[in-house]
DSSP file (Angstrom, degrees, kcal/mol; ACC not computed):
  #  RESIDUE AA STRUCTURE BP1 BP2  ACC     N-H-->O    O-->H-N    N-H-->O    O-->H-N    TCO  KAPPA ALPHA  PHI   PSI    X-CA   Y-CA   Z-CA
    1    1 A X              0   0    0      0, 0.0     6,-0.2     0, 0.0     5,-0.1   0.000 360.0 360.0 360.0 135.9   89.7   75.7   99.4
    2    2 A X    >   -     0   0    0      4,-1.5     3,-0.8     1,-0.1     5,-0.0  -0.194 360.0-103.2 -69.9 172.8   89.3   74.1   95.8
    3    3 A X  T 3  S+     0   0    0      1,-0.2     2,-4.3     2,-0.1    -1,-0.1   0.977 122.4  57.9 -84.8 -51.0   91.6   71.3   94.8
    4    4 A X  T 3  S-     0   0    0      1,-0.2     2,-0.7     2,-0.1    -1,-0.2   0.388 124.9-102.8 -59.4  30.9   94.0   74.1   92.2
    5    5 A X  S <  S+     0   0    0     -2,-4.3     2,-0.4    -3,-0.8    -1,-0.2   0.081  78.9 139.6  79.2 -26.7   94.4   76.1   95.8
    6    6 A X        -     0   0    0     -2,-0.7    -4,-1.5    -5,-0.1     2,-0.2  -0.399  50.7-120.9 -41.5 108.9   92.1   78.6   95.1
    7    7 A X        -     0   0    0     -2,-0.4     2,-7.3    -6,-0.2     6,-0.2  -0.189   6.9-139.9 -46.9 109.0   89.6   80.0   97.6
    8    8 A X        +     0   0    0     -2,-0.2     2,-0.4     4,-0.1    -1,-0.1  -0.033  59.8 132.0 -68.4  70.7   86.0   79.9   97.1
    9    9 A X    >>  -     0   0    0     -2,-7.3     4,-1.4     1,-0.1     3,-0.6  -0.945  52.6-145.4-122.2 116.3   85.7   83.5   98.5
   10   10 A X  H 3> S+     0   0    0     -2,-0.4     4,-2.6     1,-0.3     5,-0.2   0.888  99.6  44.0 -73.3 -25.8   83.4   86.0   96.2
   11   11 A X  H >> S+     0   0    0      2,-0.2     4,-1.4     1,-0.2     3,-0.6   0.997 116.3  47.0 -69.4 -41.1   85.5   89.3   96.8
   12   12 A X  H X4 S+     0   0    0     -3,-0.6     3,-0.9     1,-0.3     4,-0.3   0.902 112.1  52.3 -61.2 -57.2   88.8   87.2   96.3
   13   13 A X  H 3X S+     0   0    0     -4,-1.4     4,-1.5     1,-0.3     3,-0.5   0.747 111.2  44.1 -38.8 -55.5   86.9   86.0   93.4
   14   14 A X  H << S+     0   0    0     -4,-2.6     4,-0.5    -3,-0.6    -2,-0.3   0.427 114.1  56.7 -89.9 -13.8   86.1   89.8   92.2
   15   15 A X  T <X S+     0   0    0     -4,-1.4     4,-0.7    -3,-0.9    -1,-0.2   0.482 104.8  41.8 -99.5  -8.2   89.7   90.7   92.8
   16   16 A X  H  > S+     0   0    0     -3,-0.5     4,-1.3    -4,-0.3     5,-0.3   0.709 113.1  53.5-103.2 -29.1   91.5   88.6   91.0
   17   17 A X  H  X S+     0   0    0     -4,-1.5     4,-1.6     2,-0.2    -2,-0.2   0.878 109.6  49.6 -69.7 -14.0   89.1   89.1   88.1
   18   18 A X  H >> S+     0   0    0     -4,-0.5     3,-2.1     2,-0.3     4,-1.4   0.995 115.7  50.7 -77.7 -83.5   89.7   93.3   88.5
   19   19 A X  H 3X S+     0   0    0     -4,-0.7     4,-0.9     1,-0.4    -1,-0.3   0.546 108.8  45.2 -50.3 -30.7   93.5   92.1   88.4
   20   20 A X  H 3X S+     0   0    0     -4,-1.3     4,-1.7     2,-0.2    -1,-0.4   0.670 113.4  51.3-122.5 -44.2   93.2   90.0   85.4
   21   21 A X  H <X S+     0   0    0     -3,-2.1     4,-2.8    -4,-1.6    -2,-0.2   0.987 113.4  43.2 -68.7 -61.4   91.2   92.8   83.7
   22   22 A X  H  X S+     0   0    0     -4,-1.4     4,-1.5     2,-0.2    -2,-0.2   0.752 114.8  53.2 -62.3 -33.0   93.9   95.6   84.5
   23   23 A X  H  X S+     0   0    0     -4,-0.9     4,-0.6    -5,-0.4     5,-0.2   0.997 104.5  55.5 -53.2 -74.8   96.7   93.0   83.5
   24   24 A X  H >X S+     0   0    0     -4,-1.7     4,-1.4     1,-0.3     3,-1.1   0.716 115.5  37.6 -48.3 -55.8   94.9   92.5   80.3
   25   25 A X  H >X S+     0   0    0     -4,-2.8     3,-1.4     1,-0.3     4,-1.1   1.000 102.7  63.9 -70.0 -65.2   95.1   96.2   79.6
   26   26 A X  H 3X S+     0   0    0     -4,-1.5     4,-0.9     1,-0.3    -1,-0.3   0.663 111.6  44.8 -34.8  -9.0   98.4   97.1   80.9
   27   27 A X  H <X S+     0   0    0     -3,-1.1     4,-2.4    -4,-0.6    -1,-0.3   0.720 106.6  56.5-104.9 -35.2   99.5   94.8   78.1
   28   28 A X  H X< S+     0   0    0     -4,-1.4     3,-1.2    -3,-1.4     4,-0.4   0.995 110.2  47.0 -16.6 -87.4   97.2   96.2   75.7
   29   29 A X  H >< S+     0   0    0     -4,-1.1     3,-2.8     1,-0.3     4,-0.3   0.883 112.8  48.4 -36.7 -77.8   98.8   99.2   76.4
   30   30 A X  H >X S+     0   0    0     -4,-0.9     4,-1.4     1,-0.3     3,-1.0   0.734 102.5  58.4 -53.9 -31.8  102.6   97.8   76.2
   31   31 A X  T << S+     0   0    0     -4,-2.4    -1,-0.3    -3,-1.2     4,-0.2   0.533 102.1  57.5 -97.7  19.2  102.5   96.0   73.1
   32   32 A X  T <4 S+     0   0    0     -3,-2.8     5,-0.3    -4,-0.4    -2,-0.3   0.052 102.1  51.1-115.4  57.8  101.6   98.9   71.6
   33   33 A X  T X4 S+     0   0    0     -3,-1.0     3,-0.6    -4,-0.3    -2,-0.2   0.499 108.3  55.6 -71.1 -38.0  104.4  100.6   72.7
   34   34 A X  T 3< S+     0   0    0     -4,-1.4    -3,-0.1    -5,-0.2    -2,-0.1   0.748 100.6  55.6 -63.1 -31.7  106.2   98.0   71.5
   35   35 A X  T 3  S-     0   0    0     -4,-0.2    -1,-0.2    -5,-0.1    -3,-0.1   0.199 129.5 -89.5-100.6  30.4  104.9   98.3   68.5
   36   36 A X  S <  S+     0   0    0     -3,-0.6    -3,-0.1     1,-0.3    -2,-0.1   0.180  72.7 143.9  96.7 -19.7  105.9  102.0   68.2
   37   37 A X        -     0   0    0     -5,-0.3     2,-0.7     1,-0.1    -1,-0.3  -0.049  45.3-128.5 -43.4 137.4  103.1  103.8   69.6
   38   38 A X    >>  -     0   0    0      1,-0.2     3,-6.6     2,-0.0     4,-1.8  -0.499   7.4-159.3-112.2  69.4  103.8  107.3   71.7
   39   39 A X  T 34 S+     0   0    0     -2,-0.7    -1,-0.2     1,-0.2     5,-0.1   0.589  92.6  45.8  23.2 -72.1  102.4  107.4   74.7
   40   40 A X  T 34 S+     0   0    0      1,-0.3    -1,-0.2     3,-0.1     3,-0.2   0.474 102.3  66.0 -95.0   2.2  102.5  111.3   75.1
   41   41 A X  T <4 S-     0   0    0     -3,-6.6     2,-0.4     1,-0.4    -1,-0.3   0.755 125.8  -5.4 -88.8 -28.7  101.1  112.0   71.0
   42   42 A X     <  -     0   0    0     -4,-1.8     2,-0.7     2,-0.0    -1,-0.4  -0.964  62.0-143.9-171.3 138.6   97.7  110.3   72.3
   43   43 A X        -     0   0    0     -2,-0.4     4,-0.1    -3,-0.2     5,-0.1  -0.884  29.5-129.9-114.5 104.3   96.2  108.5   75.6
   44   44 A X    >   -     0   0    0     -2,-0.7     3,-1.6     2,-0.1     4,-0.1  -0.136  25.8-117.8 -58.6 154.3   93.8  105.8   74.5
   45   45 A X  G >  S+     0   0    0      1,-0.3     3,-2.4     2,-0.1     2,-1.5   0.997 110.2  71.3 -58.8 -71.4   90.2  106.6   77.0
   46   46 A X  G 3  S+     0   0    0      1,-0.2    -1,-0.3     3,-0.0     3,-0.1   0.638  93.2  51.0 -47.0   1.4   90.8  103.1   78.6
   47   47 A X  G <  S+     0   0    0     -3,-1.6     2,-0.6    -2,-1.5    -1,-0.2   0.370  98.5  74.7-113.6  14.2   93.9  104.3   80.5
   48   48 A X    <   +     0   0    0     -3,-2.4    -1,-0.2    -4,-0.1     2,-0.2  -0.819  50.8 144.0-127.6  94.9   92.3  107.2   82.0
   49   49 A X    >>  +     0   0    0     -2,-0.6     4,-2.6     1,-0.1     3,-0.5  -0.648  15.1 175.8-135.2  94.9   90.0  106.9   84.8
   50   50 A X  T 34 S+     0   0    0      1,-0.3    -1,-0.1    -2,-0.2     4,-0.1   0.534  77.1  53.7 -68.0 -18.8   89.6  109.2   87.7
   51   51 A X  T 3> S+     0   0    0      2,-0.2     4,-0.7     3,-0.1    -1,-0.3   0.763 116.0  46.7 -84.3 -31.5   87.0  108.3   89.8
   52   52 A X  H X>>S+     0   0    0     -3,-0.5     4,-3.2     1,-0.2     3,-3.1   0.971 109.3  51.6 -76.6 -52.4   88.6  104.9   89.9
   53   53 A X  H 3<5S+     0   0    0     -4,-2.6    -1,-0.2     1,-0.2    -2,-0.2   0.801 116.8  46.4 -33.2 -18.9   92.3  106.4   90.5
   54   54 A X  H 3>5S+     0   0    0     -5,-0.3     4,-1.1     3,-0.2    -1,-0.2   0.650 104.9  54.9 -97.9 -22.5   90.5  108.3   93.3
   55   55 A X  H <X5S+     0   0    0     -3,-3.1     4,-1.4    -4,-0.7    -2,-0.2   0.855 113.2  43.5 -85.5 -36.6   88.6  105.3   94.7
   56   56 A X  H  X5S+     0   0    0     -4,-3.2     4,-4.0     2,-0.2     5,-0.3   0.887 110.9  55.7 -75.6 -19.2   92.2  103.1   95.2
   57   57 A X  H >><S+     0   0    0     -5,-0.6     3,-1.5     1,-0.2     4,-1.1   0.883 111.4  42.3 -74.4 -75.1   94.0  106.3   96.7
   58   58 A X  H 3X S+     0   0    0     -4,-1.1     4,-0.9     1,-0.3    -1,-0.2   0.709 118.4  46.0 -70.7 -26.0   91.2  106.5   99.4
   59   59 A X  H 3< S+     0   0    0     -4,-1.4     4,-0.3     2,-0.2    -1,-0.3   0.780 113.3  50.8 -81.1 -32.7   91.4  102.3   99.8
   60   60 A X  H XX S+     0   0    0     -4,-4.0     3,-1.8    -3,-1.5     4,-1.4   0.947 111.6  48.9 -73.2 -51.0   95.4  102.5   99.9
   61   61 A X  H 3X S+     0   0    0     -4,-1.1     4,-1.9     1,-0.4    -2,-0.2   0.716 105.4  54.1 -43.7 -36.0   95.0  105.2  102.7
   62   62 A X  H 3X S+     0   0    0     -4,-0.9     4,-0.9    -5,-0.2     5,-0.4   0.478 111.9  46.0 -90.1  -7.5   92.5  103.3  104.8
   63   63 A X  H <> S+     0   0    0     -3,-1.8     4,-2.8    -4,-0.3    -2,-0.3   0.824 113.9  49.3 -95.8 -53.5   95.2  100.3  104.8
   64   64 A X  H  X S+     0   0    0     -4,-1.4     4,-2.7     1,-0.3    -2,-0.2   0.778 118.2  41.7 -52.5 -40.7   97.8  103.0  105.6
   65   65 A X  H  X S+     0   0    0     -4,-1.9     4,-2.2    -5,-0.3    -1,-0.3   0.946 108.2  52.7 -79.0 -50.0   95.5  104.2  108.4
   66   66 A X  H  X S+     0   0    0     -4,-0.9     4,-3.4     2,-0.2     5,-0.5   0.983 118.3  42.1 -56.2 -49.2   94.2  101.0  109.9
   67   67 A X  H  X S+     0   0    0     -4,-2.8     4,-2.4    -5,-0.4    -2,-0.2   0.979 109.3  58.5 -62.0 -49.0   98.3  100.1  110.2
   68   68 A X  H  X S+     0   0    0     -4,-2.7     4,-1.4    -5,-0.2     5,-0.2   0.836 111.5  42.8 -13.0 -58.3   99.0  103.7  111.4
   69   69 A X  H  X S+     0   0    0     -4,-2.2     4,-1.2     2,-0.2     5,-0.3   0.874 113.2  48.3 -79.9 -36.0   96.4  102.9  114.4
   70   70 A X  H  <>S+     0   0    0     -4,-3.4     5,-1.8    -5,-0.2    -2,-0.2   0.726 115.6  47.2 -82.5 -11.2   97.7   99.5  115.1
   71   71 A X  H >X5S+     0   0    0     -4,-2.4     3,-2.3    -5,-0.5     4,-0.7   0.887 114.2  45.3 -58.1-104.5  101.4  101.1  115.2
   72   72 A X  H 3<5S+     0   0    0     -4,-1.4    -2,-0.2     1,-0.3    -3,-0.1   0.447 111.5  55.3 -68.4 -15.2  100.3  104.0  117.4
   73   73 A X  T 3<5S-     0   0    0     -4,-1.2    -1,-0.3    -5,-0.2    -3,-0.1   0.747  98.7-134.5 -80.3 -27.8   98.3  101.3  119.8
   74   74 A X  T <45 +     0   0    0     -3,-2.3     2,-0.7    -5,-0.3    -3,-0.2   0.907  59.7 143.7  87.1  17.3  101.4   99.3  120.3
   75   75 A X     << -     0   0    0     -5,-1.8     2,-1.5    -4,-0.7    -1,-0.2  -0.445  27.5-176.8-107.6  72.5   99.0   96.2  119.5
   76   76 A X        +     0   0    0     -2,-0.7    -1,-0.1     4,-0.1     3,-0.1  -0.287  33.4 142.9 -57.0  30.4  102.1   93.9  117.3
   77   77 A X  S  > S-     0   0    0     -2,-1.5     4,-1.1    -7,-0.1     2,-0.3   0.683  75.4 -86.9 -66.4-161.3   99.4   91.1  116.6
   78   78 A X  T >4 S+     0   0    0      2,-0.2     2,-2.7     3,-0.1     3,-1.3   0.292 135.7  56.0 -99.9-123.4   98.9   88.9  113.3
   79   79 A X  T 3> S+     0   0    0     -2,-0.3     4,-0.6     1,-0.3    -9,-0.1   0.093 106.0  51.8 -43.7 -15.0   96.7   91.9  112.1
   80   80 A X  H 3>>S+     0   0    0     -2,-2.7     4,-3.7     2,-0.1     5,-0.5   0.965 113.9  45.5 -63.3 -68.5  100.0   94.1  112.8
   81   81 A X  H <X5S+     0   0    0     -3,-1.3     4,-0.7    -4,-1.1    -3,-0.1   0.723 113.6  43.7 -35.3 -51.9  101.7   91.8  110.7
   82   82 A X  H  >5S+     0   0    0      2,-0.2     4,-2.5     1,-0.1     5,-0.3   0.886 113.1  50.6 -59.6 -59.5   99.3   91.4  107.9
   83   83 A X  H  X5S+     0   0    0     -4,-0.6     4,-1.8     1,-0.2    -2,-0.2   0.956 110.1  50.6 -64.9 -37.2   98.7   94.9  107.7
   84   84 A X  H  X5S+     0   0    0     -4,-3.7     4,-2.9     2,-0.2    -1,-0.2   0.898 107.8  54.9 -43.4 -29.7  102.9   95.6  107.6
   85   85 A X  H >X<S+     0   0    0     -4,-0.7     3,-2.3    -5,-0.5     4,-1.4   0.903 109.9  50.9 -70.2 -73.7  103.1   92.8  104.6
   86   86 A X  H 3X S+     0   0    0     -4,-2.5     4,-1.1     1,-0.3    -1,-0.3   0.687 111.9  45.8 -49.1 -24.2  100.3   95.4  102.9
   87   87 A X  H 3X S+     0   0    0     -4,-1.8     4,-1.9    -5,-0.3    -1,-0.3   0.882 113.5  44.9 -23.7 -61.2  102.3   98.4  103.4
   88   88 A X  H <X S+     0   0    0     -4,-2.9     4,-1.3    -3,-2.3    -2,-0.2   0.535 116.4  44.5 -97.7  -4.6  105.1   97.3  102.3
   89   89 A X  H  X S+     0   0    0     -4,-1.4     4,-0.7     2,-0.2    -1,-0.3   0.739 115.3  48.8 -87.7 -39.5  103.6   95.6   99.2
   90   90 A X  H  X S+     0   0    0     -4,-1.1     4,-0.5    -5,-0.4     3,-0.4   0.871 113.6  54.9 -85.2 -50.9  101.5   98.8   98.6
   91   91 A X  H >< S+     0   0    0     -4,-1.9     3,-1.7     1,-0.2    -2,-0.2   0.906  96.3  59.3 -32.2 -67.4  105.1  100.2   99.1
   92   92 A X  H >< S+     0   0    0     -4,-1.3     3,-0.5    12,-0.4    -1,-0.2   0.693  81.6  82.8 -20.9 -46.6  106.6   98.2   96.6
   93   93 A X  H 3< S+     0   0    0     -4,-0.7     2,-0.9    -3,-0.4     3,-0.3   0.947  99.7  42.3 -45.0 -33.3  104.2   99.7   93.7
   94   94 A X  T << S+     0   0    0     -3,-1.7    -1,-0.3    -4,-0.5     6,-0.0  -0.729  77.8 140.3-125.0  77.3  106.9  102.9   93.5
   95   95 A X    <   +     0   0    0     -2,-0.9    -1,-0.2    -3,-0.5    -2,-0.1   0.603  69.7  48.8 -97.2 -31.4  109.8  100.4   93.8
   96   96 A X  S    S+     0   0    0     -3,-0.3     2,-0.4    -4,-0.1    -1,-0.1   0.192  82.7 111.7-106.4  18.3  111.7  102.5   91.2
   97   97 A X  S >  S-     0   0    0      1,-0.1     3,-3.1     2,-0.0    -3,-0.0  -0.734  77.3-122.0 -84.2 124.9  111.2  106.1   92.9
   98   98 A X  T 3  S+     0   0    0     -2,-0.4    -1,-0.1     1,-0.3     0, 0.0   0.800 111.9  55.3 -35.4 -72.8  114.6  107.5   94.3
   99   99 A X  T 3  S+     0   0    0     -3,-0.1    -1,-0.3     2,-0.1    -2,-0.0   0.576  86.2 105.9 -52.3 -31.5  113.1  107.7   98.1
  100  100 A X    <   -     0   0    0     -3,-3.1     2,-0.6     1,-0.1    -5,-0.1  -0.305  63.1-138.4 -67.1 150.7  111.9  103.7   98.1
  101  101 A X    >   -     0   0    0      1,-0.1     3,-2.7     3,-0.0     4,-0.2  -0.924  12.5-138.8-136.9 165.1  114.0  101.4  100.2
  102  102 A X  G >  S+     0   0    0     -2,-0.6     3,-1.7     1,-0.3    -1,-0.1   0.708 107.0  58.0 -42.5 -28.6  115.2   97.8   99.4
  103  103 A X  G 3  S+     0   0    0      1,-0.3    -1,-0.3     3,-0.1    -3,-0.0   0.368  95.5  60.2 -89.5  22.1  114.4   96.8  102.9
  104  104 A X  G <  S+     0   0    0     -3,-2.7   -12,-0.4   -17,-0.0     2,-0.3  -0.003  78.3 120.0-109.3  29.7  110.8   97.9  102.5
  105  105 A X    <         0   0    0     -3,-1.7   -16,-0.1    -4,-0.2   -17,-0.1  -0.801 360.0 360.0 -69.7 124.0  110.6   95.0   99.4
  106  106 A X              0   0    0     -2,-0.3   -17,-0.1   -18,-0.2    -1,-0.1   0.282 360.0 360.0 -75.3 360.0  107.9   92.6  100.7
């Protein structure tokens, strides 16, 4: 670990910059909204990508599945654990959808 807490770990590394990238836009995006833009007259290219929206639905399903198998194995470990906290965090994403509930808040 570096002295600001940070992990010298290269995926960590590649994930926070991906997050930092997707931040960047999502803000893009929102201030103009703010700034009057309509969403539904026109969808800028950067917000539209399908092969990646199709590559995280198949990586949230393989966390959904590895916890799915350590559920049905009964094995209630720290990888049990870990993998609930990512559920329920992966849950969390649809936080405002009628169906979520509070006690699956991370």
């Amino acid at each position: 670990m570096r002295d600001d807490g940070r992990v010298d770990d290269p995926v960590v590394a590649f994930v926070r910059a991906r997050l930092d990238e997707d931040e960047a836009r999502a803000r893009r995006v929102q201030a103009a909204l703010d700034d009057g833009w309509n969403y539904f007259d026109e969808t800028p290219t950067e917000l539209i990508d399908p092969a990646r929206a199709l590559r995280e639905v198949e990586a949230k399903r393989d966390i959904l599945t590895a916890y799915v198998k350590i559920e049905t194995d009964g094995h209630r470990d720290n990888g049990w654990i870990a993998l609930r906290f990512a559920v329920e965090t992966l849950a969390a994403i649809w936080s405002d959808h009628p169906d979520f509930r509070p006690e699956w808040a991370p």
